[in-house]
C-alpha positions, -999 to +999 in steps of 0.1 A: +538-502+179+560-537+175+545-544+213+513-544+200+516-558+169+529-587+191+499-584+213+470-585+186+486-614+172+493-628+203+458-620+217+434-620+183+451-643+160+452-611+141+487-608+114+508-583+112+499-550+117+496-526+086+516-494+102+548-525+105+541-534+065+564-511+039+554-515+005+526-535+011+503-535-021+464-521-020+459-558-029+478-573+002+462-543+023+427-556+015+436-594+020+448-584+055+419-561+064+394-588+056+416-616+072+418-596+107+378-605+105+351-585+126+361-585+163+397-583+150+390-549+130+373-534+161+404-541+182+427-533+157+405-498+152+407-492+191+441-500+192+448-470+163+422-447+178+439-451+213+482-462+223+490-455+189+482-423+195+506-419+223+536-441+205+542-411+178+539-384+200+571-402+221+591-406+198+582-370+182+595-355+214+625-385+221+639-379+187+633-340+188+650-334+217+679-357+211+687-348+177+688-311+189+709-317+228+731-337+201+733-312+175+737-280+198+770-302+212+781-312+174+775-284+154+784-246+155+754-230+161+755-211+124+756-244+108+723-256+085+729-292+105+709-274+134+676-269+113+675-312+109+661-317+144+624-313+126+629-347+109+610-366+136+583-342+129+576-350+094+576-392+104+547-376+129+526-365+105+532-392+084+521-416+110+489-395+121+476-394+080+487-433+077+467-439+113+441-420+100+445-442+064+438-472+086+411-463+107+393-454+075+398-488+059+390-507+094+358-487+092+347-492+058+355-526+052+341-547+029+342-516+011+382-518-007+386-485-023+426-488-045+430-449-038+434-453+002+451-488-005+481-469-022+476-435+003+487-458+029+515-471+009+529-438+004+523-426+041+538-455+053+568-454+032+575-418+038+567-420+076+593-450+074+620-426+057+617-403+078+618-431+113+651-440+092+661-401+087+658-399+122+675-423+135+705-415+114+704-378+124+709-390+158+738-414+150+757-385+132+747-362+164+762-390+187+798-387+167+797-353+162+792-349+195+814-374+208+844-357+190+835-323+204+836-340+244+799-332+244+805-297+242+781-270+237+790-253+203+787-218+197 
């Protein structure tokens, strides 16, 4: 998604896009929905409805299955640690009910209702934690793993 948030504002003139802003406010939400401007929402839209799609399903699978090659060669295979390879599902789902958050305000724009301004500040933020989760989870695979020469645990 940072490639094409570069490319809508590169392309459209359009700011930042709203999956890229954590705690943004229902009030700064609105201001950038209307400032994105017709043909600007219809991209934006398209762009939701279509590669951003595809962008969490990548990283769902990347982060899955790296989390879990590390784990299996950090961890015994009794240990809890093991279960954490479903954090980059929860940042999925996150991101799918935030996408589906900003299609809905793209859609019904000029109409600004506060309850899916502050839905998409909690999606966001949560999908965000877990992106975070995730990424740590596979820093503390990477040493684990390292320390056991990359060896399969039993």
């Amino acid at each position: 998604m940072p490639i094409l948030g570069a490319l809508m504002k590169s392309g459209t003139g359009l700011e930042q896009p709203l999956d890229l802003m954590l705690f943004a406010t229902p009030d700064k939400i609105f201001e950038m929905v209307e400032r994105y401007g017709d043909s600007g929402r219809v991209f934006y839209r398209n762009i939701e409805l279509t590669a951003d799609l595809a962008y969490p399903i990548i990283y769902l699978f990347a982060f899955g299955l790296l989390i879990s090659w590390l784990f299996k060669r950090g961890f015994a295979s009794s240990s809890a640690m093991r279960k954490y390879n479903t954090a980059p599902v929860f940042a999925f789902v996150f991101d799918m009910l935030e996408n589906l958050n900003i299609v809905t305000l793209l859609s019904i724009f000029p109409s600004k209702p506060v309850i899916l301004g502050w839905t998409l500040f909690v999606f966001t933020a949560i999908k965000w934690l877990f992106a975070v989760v995730s990424i740590l989870l596979i820093l503390i695979g990477l040493v684990m793993a390292l320390k056991n020469n990359f060896k399969v645990q039993e």
